[in-house]
N, C-alpha and C positions, 0 to 999 in steps of 0.2 A: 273249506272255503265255499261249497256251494251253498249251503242251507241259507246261510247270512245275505248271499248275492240276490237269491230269489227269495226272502223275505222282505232284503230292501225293496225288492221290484214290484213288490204289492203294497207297500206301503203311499199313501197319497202324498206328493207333494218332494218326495223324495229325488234328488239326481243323482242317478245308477251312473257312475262312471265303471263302473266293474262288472255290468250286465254284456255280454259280449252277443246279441242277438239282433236280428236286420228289424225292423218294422214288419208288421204282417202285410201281404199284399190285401189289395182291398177287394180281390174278385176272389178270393178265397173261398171266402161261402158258395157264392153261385157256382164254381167250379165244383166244392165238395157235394150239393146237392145236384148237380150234374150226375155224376160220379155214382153218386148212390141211389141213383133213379132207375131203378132195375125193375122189370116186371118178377122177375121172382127173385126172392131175397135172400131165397136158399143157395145163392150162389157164396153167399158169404157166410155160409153155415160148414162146410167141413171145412179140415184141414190144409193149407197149403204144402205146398213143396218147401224141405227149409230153405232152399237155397233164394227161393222167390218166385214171382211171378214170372213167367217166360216174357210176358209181352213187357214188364217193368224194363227186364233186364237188359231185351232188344234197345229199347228208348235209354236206355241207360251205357249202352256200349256206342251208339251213334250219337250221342252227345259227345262223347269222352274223344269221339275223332276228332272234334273241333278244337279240344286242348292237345294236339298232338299225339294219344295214345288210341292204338288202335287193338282194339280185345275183342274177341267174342262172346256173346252173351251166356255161354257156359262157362267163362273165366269166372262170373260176377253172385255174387252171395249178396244177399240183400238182409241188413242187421238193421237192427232199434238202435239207432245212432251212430255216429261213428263210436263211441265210448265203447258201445257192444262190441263194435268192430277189433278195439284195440284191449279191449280184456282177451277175444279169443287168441287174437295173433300172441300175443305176449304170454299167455299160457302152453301156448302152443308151441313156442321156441323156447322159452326160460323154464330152470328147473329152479330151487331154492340155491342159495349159494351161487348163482352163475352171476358175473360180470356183462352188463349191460351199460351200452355205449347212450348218452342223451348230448342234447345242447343244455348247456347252462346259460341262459335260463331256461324253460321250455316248460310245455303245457301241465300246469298241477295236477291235471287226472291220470293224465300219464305216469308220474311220479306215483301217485297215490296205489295206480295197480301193482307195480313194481315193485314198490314196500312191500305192500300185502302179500308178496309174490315168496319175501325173502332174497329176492336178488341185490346184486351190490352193483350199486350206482356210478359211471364213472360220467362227471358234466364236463362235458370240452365244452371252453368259453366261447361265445361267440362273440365276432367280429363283424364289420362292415358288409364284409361279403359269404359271413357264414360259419358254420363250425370250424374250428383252429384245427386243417388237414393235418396239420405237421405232427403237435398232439395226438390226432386220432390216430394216426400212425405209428406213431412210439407205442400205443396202449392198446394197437392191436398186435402187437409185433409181443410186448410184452404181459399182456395179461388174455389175449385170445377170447375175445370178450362172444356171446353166443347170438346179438342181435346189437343195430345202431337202429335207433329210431329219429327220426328225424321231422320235419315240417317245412318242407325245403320252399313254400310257398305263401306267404303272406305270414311269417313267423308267429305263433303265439308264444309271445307276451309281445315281441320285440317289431313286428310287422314287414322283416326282412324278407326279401326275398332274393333267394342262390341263384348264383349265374350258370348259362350252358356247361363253362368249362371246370365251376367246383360243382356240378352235378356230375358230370365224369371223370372227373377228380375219385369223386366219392364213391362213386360205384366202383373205379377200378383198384380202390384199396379191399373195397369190401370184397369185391371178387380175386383177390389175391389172396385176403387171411382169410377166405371161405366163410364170410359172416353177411350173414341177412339181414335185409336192412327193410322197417318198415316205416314206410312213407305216409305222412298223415299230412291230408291235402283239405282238409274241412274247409277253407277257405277260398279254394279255386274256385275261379269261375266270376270274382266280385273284384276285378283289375279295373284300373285308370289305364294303364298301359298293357300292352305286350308284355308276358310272360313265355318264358321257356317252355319246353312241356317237359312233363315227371319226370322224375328220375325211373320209373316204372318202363316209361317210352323208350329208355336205351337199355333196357336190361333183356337179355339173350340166354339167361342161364336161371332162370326163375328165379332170383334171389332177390328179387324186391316183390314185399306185398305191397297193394296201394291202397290207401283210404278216404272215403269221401263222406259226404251229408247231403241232404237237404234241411239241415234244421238253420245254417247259415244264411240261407236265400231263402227260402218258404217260412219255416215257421217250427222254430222245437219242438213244440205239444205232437206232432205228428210223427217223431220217432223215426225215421226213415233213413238207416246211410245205407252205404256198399262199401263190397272190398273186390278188389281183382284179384283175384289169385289162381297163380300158375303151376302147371308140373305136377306132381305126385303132391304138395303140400293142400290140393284145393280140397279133395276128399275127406282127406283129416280134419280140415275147418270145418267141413259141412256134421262132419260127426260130432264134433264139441258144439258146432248151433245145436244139434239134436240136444245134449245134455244142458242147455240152459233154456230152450223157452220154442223146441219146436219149429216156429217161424215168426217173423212179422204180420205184423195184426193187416190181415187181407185189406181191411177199409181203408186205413192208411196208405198202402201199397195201389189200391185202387184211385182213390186221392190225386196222389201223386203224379201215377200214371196219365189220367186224364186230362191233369198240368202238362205235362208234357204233350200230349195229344195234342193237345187245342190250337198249340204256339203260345199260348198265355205265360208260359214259364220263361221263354226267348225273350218277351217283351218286358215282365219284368224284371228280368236281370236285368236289361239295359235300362230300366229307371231309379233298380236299384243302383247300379255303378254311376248314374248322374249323382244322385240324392246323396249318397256315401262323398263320392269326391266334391261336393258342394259343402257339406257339414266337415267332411276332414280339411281343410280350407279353413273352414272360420275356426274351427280349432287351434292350429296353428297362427290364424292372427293374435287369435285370444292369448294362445301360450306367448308370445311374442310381447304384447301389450302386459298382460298381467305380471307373466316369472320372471323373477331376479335374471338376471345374466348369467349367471353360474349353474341356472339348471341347462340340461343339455338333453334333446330328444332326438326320437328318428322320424322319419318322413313315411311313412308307406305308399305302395301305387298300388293299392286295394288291399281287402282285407278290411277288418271291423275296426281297430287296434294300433295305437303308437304308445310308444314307451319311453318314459320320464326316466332319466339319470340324475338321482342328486347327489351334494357331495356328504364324503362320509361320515360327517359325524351332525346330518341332520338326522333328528328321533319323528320316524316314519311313521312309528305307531302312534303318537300323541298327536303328532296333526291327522294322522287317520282317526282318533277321536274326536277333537275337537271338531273336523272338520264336518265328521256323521253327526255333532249338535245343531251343527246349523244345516243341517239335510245335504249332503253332498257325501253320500257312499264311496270309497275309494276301495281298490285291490289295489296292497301292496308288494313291492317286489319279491319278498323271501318266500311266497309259497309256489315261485317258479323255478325254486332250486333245492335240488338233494337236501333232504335234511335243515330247509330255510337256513340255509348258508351261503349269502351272497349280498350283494352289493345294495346300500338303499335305493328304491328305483320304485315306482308307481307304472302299471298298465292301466289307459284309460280308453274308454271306446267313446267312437265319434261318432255313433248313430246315437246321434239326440235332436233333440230342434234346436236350431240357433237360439233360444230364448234359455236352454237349458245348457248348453255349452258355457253360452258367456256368463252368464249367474255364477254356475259350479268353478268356473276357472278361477274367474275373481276370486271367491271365497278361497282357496286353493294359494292361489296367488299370494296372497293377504297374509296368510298362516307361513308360508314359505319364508316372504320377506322377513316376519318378524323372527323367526327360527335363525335363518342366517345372517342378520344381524346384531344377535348375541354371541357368536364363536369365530373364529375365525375358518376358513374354506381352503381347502388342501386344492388349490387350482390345476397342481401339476398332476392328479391325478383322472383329471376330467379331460374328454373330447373335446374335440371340434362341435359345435352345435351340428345337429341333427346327424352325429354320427354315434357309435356306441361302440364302447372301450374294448379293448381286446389284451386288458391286466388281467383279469378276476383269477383266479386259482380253478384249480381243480378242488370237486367237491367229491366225498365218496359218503357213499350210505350204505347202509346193511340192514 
């Protein structure tokens, strides 16, 4: 799925509903040649530490107090993305053959390491207010699964976000079947509202790692996440970063660093979270205006990301053809689940310009109406508007 996303995203003229990245900020430059204004340049000539910069990781641990979690900066491993982040954690817990806990739907890269992994998939569906506890509990009772991964923050695909009490919900099954849970938070930090803090913030017994980015709020090209990680597990990760790549490319790390220095990073979060809740807004008019009545979304309170539900016997992939002829890219729902086995359903992102929202919807729209006005629509399987269903099955992969 990724090759297509970032092919479309160079294409001219194109609307990326399936590019999932903020706007670059626009002091970007002048911050990086801040940054890299060194009298001597040898400073970015040897090696770093893998774990990272100390001073990143200081600016990185007194950020993380603002969302609730208080770490120190020897907790914090600084990785090329969070993607990096969640290849080491999941080789690090998963052997081949192990049972592994996901949301159905949930993040396709995720899935994809996993595969590659040989591990076997179990998707608990997700609900309004998050993974199906009750479920997660029968499947850890019964199959003793070795890691839950989760996104308990601005959902990818689905842009849910779990409450205080099924975050300690969750934590305290996982601390019952002694199962690890790793938390992938790529989206913290870009709320309308108040948010919980991690599930990481209540864990007392090391058993949640956490994960972050900056390529959601700064800029992908730049490579840059972290993981917190506690207890005798931090050392082992630093030695699997040793076997993939060393460290993070110091400039980048530098970068970064100096963003947060400045305050420049403070301010634009808070322009990204206007611009974001302004563009997811007119989205939601558009979806309102354009789709039939029978499609059924969620609402997110930050985050890149809301998720289309349609019914089941619209053909996803043909309007994701037709639709890429008239330039409107879509990611469709089946490569958010085990084995593309789940429900029709589209993620779209709402960092676009109003000029490119409402264009893309229409066309989208258009294509919808004419699909479900050829078959008839299984009503009783569908939500409440802007809620997401809590039928799907369990999916398992190997």
């Amino acid at each position: 799925m990724y090759t297509p996303l970032v092919q479309a995203q160079t294409q001219p003229g194109i609307i990326n509903f399936g590019y999932g990245y903020p706007r670059p900020p626009k002091d970007i430059n002048l911050i990086a040649r801040r940054a890299l204004r060194q009298d001597d340049a040898d400073i970015f000539f040897p090696h770093e530490m893998p774990q990272g910069q100390l001073t990143l990781c200081r600016q990185i641990a007194q950020m993380l107090v603002h969302q609730g979690l208080e770490v120190f900066p020897e907790d914090l491993i600084i990785t090329n993305g969070s993607q990096q982040g969640l290849s080491l954690a999941m080789n690090y817990y998963v052997q081949p053959g192990d049972w592994v806990i996901v949301e159905a739907p949930t993040y396709y890269g995720a899935i994809s390491i996993l595969e590659n992994l040989g591990a076997k998939i179990i998707g608990i569906p997700m609900t309004a207010e998050g993974m199906n506890l009750d479920l997660l509990e029968q499947y850890l009772r019964s199959h003793r699964p070795k890691l839950i991964y989760t996104i308990s923050t601005f959902h990818n695909p689905t842009g849910l976000t779990t409450t205080q009490n099924h975050r300690q919900q969750l934590l305290a099954l996982a601390e019952k079947y002694e199962c690890p849970i790793l938390e992938d938070n790529a989206y913290e930090g870009i709320n309308f509202d108040a948010v919980p803090a991690p599930i990481k913030a209540l864990d007392k017994n090391n058993l949640v790692t956490y994960l972050s980015t900056f390529s959601k709020t700064l800029m992908p090209g730049l490579r840059v996440g972290y993981m917190v990680v506690t207890g005798k597990h931090y050392q082992a990760m630093i030695e699997r970063k040793l076997l993939h790549d060393l460290h993070t490319s110091s400039i980048s790390q530098t970068i970064v660093s100096e963003y947060l220095a400045s305050g420049h990073y403070r301010r634009h979060l808070s322009r990204l979270r206007t611009d974001n809740l302004q563009s997811r807004n007119i989205m939601l008019q558009a979806l309102e205006r354009y789709f039939p009545e029978e499609i059924r979304w969620t609402v997110p309170t930050g985050g890149l990301f809301l998720w289309v539900q349609l019914p089941d016997d619209i053909p996803i992939g043909t309007i994701r053809n037709e639709a890429f002829a008239e330039n409107v890219y879509l990611a469709c729902g089946s490569a958010f689940f085990p084995d593309k086995q789940g429900y029709p359903a589209m993620r779209l992102t709402f960092c676009l310009s109003p000029e490119e929202i409402e264009q893309g919807i229409s066309i989208v729209g258009k294509l919808l109406k004419k699909y479900i006005s050829r078959g008839s629509v299984d009503t009783e399987r569908l939500v409440v508007k802007h809620r997401i269903s809590n039928y799907q099955p369990l999916v398992y992969s190997s």
